[in-house]
PyMOL Python script that loads the backbone (N, CA, C, O; Angstrom):
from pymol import cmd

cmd.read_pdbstr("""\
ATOM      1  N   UNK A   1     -22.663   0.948   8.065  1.00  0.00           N
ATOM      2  CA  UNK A   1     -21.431   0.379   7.549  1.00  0.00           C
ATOM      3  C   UNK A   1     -20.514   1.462   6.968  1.00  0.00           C
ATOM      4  O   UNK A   1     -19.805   1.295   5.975  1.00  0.00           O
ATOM      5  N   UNK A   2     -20.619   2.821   7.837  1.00  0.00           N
ATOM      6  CA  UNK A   2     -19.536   4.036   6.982  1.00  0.00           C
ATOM      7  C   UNK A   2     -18.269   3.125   7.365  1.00  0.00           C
ATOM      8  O   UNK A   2     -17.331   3.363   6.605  1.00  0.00           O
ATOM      9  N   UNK A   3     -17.978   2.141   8.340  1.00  0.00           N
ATOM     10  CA  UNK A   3     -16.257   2.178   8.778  1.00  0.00           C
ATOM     11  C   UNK A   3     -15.112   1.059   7.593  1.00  0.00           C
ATOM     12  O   UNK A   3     -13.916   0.812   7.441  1.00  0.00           O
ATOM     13  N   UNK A   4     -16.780   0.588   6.845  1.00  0.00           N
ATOM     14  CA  UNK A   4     -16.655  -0.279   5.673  1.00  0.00           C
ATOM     15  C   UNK A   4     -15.944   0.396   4.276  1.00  0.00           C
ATOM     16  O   UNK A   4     -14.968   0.256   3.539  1.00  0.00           O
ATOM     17  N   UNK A   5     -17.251   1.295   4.479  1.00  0.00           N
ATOM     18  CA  UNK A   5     -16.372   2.314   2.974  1.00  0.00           C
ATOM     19  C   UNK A   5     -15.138   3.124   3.184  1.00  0.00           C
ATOM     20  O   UNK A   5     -14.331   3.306   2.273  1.00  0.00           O
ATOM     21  N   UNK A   6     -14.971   3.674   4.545  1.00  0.00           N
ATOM     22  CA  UNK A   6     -13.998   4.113   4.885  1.00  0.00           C
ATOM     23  C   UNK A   6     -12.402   3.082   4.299  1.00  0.00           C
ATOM     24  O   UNK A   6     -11.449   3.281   3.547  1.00  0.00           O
ATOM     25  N   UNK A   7     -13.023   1.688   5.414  1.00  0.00           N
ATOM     26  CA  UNK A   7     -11.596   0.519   5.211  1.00  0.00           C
ATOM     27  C   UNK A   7     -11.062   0.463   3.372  1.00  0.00           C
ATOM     28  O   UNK A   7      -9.947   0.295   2.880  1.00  0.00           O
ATOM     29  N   UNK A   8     -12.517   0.702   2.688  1.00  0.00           N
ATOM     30  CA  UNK A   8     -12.090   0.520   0.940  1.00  0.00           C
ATOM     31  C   UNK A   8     -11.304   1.565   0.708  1.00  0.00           C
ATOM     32  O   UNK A   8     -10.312   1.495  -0.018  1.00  0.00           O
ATOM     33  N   UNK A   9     -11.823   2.994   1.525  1.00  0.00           N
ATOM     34  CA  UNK A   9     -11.001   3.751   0.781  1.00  0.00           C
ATOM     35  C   UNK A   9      -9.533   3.964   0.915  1.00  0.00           C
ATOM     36  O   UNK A   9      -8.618   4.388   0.208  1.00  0.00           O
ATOM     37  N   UNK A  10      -9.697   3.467   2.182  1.00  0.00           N
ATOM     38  CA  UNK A  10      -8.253   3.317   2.945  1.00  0.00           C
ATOM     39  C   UNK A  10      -7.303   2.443   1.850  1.00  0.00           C
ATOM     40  O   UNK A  10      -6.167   2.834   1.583  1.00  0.00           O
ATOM     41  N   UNK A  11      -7.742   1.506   1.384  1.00  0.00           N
ATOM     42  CA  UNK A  11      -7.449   0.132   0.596  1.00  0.00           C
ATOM     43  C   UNK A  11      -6.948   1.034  -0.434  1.00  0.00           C
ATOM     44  O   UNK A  11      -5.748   1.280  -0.559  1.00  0.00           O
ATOM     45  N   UNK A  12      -7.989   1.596  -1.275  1.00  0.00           N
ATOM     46  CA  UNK A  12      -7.952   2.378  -2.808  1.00  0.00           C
ATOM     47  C   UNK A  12      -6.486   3.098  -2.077  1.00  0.00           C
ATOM     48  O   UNK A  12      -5.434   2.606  -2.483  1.00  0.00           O
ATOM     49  N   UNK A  13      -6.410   3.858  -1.372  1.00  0.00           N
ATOM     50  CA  UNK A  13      -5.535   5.196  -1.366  1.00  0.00           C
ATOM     51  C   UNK A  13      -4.020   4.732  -1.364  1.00  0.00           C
ATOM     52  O   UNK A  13      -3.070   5.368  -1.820  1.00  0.00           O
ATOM     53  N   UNK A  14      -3.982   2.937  -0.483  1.00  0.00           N
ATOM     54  CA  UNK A  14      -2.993   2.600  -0.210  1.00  0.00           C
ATOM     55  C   UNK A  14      -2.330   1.967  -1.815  1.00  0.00           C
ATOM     56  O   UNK A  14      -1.147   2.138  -2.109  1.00  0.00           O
ATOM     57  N   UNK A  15      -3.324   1.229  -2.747  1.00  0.00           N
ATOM     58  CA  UNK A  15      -3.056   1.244  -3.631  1.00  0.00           C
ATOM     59  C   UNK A  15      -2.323   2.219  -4.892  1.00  0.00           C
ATOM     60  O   UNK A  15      -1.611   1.866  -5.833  1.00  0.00           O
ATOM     61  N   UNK A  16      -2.767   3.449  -4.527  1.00  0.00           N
ATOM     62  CA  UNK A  16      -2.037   4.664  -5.054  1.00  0.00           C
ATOM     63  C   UNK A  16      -0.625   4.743  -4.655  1.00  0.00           C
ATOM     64  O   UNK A  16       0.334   4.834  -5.421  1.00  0.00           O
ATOM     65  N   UNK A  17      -0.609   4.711  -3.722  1.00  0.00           N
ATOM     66  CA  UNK A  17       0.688   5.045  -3.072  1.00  0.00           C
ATOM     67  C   UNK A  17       1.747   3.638  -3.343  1.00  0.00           C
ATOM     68  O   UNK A  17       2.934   3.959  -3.391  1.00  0.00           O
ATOM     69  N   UNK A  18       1.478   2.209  -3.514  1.00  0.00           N
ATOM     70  CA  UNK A  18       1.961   1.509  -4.287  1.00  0.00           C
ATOM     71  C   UNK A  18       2.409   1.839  -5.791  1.00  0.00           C
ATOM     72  O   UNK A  18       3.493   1.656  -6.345  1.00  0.00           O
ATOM     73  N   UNK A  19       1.264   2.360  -6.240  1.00  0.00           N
ATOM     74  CA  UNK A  19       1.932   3.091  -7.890  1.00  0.00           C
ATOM     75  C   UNK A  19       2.976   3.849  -7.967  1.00  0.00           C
ATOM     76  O   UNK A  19       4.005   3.662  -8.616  1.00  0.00           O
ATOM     77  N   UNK A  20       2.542   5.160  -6.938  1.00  0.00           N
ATOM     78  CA  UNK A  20       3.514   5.947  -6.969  1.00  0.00           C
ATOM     79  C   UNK A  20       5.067   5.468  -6.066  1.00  0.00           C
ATOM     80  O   UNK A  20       5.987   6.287  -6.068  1.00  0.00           O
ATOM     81  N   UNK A  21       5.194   4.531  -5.556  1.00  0.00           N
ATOM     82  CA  UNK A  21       6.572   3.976  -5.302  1.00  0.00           C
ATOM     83  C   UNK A  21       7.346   3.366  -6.552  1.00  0.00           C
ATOM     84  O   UNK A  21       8.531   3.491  -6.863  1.00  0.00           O
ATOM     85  N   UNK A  22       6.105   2.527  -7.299  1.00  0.00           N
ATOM     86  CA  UNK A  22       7.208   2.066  -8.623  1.00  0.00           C
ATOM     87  C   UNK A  22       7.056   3.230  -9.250  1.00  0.00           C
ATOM     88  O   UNK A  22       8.204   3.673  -9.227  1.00  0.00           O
ATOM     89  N   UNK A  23       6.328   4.096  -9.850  1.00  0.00           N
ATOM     90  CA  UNK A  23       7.155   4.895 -10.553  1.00  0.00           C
ATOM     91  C   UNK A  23       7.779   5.642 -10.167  1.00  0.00           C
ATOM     92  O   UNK A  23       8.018   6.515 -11.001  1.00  0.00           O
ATOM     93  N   UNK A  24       8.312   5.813  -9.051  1.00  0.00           N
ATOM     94  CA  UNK A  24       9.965   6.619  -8.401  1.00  0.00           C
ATOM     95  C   UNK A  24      10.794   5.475  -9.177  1.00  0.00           C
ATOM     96  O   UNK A  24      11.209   5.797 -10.290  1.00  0.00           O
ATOM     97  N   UNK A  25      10.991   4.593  -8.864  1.00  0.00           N
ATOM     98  CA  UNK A  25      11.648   3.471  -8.806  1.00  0.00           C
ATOM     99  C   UNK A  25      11.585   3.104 -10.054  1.00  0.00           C
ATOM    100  O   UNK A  25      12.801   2.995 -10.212  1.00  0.00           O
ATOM    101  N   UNK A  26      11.205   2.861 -10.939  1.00  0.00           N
ATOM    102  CA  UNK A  26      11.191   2.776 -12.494  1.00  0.00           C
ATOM    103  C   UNK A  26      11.985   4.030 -12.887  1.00  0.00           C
ATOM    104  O   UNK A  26      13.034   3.790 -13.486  1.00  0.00           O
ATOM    105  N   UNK A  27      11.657   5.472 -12.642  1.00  0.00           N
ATOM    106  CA  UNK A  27      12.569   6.548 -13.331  1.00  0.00           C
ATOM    107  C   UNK A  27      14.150   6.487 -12.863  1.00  0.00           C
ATOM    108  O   UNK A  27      15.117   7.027 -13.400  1.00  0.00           O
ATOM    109  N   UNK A  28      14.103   5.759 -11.834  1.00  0.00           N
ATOM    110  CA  UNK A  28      15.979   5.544 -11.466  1.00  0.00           C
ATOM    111  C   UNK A  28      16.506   4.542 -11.804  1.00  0.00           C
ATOM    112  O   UNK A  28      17.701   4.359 -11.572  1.00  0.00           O
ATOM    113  N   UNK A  29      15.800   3.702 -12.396  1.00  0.00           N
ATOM    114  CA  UNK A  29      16.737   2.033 -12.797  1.00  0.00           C
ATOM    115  C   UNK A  29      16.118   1.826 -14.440  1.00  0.00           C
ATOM    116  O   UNK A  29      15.074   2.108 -15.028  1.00  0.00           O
ATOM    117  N   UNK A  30      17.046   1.356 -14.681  1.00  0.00           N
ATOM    118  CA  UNK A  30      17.179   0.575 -16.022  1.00  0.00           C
ATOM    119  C   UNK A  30      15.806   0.279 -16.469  1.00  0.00           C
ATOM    120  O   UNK A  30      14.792   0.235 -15.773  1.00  0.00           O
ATOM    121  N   UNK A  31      15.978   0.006 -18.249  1.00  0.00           N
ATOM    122  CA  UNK A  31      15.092  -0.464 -18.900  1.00  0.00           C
ATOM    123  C   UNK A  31      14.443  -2.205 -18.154  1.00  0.00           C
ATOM    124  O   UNK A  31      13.296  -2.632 -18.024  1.00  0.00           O
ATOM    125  N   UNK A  32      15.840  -2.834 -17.796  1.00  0.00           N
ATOM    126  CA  UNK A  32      15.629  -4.276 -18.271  1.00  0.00           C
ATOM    127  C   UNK A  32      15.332  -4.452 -16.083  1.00  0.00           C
ATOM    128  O   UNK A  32      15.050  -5.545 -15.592  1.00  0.00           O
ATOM    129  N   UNK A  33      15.408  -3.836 -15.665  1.00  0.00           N
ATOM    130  CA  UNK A  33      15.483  -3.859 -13.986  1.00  0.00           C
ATOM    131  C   UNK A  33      14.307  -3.187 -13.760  1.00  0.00           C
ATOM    132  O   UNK A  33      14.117  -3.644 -12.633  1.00  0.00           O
ATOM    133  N   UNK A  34      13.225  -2.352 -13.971  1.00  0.00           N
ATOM    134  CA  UNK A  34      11.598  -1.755 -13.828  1.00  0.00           C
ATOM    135  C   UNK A  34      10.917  -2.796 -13.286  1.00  0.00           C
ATOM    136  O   UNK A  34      10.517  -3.575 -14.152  1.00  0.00           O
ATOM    137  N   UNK A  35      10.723  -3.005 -12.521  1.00  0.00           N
ATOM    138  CA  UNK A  35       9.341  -3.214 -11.954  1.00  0.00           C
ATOM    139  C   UNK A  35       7.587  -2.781 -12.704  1.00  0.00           C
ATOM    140  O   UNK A  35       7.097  -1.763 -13.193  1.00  0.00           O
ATOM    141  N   UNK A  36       7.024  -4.402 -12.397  1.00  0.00           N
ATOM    142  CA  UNK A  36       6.237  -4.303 -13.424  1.00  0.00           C
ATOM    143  C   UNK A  36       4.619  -3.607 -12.664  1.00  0.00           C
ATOM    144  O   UNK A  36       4.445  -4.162 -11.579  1.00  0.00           O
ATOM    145  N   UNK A  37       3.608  -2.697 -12.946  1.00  0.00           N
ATOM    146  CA  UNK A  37       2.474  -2.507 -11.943  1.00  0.00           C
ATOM    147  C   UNK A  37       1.567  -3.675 -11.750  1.00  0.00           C
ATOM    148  O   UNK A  37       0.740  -3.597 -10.841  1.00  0.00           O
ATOM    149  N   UNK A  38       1.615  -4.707 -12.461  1.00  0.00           N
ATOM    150  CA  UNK A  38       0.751  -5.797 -12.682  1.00  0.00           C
ATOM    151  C   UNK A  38       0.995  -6.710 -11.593  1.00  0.00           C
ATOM    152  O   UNK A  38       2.116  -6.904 -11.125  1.00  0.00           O
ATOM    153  N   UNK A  39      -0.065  -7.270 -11.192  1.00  0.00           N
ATOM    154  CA  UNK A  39       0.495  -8.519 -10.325  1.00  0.00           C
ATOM    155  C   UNK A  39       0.779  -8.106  -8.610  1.00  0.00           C
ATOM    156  O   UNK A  39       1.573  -7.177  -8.462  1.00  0.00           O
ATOM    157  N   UNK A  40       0.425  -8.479  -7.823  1.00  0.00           N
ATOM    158  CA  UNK A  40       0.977  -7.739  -6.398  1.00  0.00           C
ATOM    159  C   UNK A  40       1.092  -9.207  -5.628  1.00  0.00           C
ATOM    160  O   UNK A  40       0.068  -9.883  -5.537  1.00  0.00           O
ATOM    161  N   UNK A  41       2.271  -9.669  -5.106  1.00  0.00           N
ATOM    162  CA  UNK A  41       2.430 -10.693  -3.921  1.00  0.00           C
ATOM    163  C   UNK A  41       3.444 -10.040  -3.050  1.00  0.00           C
ATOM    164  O   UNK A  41       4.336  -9.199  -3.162  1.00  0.00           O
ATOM    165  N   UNK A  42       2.950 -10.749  -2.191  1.00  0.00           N
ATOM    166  CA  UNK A  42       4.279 -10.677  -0.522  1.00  0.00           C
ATOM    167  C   UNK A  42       5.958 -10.336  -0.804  1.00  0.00           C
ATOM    168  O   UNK A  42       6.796  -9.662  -0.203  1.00  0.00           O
ATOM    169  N   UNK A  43       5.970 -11.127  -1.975  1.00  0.00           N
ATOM    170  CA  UNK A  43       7.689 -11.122  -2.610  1.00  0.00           C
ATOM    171  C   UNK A  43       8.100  -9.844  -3.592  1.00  0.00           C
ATOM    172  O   UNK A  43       9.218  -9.372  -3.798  1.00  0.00           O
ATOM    173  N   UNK A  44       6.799  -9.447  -4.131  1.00  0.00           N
ATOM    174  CA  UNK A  44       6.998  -8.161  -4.840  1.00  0.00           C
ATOM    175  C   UNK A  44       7.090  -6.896  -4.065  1.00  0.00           C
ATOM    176  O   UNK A  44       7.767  -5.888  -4.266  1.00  0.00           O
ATOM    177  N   UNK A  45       6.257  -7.192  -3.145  1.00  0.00           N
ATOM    178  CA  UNK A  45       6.533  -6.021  -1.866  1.00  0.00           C
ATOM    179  C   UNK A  45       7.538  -5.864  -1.414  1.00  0.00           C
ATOM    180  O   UNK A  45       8.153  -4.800  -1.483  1.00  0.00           O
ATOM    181  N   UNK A  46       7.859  -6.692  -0.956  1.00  0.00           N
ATOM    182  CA  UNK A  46       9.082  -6.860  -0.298  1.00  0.00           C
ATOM    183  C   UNK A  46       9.987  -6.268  -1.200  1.00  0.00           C
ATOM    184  O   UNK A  46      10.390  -5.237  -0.663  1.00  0.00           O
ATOM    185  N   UNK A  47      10.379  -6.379  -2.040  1.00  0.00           N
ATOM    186  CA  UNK A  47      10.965  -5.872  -3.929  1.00  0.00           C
ATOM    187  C   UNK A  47      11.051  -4.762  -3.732  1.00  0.00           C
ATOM    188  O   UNK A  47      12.123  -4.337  -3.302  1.00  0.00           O
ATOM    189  N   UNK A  48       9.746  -3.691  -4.015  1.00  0.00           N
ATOM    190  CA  UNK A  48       9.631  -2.429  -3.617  1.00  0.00           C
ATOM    191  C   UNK A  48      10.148  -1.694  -3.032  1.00  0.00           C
ATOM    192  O   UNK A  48      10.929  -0.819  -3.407  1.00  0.00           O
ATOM    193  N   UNK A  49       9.567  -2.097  -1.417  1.00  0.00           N
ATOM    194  CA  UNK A  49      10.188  -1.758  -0.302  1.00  0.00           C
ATOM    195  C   UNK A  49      11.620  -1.449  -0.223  1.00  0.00           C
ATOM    196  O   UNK A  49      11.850  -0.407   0.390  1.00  0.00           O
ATOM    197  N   UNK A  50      12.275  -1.847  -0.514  1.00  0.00           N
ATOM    198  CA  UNK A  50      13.335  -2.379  -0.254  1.00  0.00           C
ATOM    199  C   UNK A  50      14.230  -1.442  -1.395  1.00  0.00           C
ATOM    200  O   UNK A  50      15.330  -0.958  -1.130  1.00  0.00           O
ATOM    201  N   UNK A  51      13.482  -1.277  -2.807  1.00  0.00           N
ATOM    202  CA  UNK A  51      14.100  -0.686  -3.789  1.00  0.00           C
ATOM    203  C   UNK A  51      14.011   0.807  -3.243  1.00  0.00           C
ATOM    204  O   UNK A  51      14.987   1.551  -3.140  1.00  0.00           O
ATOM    205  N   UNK A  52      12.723   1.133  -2.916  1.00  0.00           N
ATOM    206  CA  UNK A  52      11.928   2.637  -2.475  1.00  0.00           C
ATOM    207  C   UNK A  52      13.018   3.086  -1.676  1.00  0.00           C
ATOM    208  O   UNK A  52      13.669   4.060  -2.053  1.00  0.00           O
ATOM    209  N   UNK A  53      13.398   2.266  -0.213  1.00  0.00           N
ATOM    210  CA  UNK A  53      13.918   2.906   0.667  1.00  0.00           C
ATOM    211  C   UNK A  53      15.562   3.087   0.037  1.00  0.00           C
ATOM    212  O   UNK A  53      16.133   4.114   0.406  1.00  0.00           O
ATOM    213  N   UNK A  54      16.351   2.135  -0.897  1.00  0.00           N
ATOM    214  CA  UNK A  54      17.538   2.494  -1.096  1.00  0.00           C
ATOM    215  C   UNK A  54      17.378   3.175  -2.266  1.00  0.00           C
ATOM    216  O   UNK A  54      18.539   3.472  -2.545  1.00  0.00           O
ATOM    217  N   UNK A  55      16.648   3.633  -3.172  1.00  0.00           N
ATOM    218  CA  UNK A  55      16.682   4.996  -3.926  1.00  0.00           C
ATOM    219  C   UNK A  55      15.689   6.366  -3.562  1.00  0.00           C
ATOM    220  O   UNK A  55      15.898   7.560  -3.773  1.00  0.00           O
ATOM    221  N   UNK A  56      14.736   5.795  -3.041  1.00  0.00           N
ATOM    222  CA  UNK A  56      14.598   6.945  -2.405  1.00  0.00           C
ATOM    223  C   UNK A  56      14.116   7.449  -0.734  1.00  0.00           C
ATOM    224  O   UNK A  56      13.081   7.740  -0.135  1.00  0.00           O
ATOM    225  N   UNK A  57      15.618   7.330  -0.456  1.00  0.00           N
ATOM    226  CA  UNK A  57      15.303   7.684   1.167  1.00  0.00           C
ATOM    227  C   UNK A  57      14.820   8.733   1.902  1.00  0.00           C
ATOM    228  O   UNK A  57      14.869   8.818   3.129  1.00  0.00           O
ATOM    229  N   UNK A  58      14.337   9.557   1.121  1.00  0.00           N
ATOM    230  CA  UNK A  58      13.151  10.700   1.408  1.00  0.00           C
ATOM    231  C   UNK A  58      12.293  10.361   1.038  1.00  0.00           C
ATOM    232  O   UNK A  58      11.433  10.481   1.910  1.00  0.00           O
ATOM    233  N   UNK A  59      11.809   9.843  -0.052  1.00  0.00           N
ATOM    234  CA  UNK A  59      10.679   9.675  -0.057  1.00  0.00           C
ATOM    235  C   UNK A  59       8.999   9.480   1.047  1.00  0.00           C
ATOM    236  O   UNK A  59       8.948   8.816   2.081  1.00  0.00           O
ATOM    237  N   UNK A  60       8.187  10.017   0.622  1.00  0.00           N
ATOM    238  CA  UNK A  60       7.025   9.628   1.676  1.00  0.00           C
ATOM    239  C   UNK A  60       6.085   8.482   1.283  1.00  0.00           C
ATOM    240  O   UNK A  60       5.422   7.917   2.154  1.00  0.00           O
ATOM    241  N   UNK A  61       6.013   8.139   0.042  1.00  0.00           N
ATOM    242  CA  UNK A  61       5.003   6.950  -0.455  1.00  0.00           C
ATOM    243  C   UNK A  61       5.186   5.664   0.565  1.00  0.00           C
ATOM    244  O   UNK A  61       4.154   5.090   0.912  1.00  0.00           O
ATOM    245  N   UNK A  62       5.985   5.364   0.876  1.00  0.00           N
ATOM    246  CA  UNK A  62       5.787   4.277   1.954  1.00  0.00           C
ATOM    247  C   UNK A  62       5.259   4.720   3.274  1.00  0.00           C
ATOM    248  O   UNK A  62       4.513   4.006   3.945  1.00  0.00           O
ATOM    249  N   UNK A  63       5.744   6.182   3.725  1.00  0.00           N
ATOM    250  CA  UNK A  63       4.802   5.933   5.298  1.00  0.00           C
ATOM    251  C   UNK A  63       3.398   6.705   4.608  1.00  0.00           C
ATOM    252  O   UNK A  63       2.848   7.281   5.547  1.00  0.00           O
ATOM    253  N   UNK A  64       3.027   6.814   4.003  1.00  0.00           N
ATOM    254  CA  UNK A  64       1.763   6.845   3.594  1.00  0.00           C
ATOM    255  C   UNK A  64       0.948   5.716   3.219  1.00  0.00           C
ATOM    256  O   UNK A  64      -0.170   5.517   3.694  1.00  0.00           O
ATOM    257  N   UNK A  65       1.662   4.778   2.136  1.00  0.00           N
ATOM    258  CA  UNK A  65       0.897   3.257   2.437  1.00  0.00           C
ATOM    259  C   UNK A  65       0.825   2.992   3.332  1.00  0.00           C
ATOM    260  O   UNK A  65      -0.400   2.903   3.413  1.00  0.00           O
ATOM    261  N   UNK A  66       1.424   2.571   4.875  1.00  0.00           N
ATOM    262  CA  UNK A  66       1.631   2.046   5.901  1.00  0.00           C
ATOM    263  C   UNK A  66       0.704   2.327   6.882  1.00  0.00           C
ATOM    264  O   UNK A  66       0.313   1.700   7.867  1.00  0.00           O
ATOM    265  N   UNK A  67       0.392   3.567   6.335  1.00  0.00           N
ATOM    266  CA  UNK A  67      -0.487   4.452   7.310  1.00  0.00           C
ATOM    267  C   UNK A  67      -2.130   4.384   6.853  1.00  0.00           C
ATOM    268  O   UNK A  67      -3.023   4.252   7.690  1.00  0.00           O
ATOM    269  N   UNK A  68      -2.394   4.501   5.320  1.00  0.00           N
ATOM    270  CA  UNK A  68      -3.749   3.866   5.109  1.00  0.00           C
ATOM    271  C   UNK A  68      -3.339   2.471   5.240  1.00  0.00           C
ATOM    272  O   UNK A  68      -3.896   2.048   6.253  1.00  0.00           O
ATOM    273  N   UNK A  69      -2.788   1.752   4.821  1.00  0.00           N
ATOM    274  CA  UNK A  69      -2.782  -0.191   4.702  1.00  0.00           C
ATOM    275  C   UNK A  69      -3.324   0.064   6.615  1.00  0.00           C
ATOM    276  O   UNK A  69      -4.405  -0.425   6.945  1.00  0.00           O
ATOM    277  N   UNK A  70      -2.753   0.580   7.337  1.00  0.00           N
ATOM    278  CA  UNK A  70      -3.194   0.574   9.187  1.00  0.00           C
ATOM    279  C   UNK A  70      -4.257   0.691   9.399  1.00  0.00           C
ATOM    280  O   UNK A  70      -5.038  -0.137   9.868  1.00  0.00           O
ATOM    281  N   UNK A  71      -4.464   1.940   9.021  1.00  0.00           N
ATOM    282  CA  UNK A  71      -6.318   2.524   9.089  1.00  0.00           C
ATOM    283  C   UNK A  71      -7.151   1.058   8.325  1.00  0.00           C
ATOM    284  O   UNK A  71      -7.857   0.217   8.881  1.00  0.00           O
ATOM    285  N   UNK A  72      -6.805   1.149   7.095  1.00  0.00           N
ATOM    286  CA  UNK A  72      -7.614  -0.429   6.394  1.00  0.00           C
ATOM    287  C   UNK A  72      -8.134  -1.215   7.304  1.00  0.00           C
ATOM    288  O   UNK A  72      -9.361  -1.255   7.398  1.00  0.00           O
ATOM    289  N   UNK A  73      -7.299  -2.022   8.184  1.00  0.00           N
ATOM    290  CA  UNK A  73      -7.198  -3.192   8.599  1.00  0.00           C
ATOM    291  C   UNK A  73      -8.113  -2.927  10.159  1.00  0.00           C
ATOM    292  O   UNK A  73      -8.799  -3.739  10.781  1.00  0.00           O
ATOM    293  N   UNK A  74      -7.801  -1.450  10.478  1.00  0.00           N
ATOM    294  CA  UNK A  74      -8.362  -0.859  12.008  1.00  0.00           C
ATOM    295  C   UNK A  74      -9.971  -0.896  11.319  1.00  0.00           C
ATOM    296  O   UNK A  74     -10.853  -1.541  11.885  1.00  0.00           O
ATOM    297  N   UNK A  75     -10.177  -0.313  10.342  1.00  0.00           N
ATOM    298  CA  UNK A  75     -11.759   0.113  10.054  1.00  0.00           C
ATOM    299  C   UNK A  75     -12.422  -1.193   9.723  1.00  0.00           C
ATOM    300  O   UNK A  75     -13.633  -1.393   9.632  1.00  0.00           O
ATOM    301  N   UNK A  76     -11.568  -1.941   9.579  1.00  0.00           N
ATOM    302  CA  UNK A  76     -12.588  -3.592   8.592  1.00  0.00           C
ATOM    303  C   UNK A  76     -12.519  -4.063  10.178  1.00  0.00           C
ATOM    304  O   UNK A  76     -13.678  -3.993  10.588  1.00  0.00           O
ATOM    305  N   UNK A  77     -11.445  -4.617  11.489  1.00  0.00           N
ATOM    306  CA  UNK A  77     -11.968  -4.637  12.399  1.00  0.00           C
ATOM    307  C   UNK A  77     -13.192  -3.877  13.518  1.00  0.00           C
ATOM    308  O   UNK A  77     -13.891  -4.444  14.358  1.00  0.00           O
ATOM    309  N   UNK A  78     -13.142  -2.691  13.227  1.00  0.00           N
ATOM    310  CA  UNK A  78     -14.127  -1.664  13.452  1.00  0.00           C
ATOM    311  C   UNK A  78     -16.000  -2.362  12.701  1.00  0.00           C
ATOM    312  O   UNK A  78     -17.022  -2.439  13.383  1.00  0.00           O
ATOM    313  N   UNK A  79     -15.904  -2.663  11.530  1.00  0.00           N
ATOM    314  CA  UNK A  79     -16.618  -2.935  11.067  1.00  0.00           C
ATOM    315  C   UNK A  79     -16.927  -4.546  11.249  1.00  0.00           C
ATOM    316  O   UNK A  79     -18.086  -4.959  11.209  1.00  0.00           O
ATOM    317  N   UNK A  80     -16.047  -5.231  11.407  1.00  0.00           N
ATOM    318  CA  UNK A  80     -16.870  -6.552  12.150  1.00  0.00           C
ATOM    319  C   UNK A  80     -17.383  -6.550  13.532  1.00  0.00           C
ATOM    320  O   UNK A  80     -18.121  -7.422  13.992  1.00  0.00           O
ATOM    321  N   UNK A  81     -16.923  -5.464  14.199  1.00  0.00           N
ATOM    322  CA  UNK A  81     -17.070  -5.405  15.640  1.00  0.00           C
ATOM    323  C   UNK A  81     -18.550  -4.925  15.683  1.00  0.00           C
ATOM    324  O   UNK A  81     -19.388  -5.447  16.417  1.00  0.00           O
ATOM    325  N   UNK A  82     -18.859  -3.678  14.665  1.00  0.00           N
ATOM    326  CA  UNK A  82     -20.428  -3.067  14.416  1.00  0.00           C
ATOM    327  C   UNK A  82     -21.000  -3.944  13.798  1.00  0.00           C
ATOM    328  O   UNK A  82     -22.219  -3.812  13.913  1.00  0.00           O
ATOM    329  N   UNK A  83     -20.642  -5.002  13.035  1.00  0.00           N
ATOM    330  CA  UNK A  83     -21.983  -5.723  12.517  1.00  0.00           C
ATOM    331  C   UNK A  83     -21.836  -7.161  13.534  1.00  0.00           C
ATOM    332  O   UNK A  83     -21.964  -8.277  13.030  1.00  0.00           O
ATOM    333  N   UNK A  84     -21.593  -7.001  14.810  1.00  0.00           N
ATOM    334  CA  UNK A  84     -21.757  -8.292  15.175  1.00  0.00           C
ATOM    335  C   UNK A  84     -21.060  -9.417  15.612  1.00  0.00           C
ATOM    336  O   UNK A  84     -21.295 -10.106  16.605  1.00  0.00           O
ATOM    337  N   UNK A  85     -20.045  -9.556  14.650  1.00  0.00           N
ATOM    338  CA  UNK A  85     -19.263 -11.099  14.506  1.00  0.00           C
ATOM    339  C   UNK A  85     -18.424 -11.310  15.933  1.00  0.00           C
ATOM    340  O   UNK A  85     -18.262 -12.513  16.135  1.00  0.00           O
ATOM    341  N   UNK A  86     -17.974 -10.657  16.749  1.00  0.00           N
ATOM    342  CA  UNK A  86     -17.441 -11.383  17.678  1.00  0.00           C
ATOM    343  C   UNK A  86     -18.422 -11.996  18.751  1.00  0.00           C
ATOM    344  O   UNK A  86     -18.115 -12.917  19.508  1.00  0.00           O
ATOM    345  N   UNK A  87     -19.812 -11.271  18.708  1.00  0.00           N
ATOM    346  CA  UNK A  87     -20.523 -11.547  19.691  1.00  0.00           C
ATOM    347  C   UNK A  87     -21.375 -13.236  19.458  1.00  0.00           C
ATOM    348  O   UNK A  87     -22.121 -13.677  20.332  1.00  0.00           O
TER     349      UNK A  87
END
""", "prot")
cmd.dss("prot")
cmd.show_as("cartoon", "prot")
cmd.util.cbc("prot")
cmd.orient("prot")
């Protein structure tokens, strides 16, 4: 099950790279407009996203989430495929 621990770490790393988007994004906007680290849904992403790319359009923290969140999802299929489940 390495493609298991792999998919977590993939998970963990992508989580980093979520942090480090709000705090770009917290040091350019307002007290009362910050984004909070707590809490993660579909609508907050979207939030992010969206803030990340119009303040910081160089930035790399998004194609780096994008890129472990990919691997994640490739290795946890990888890993149902080795233990079995489609068969």
């Amino acid at each position: 099950m390495d493609f298991l621990s792999l998919a977590a770490t993939c998970g963990i790393m992508s989580g980093f790279c979520i942090f480090i988007e709000i705090g770009e994004i917290n040091r350019k906007l307002p007290d009362n407009e910050q984004i909070s680290y707590i809490g993660m849904h579909p609508a907050k992403m979207s939030k992010i996203k969206e803030q990340y790319d119009r303040l910081c359009p160089s930035g790399y923290a998004e194609m780096w989430r994008v890129i472990f969140q990919t691997a994640m999802f490739v290795l946890l299929g990888l890993t149902a495929i080795a233990a079995g489940v489609f068969h």
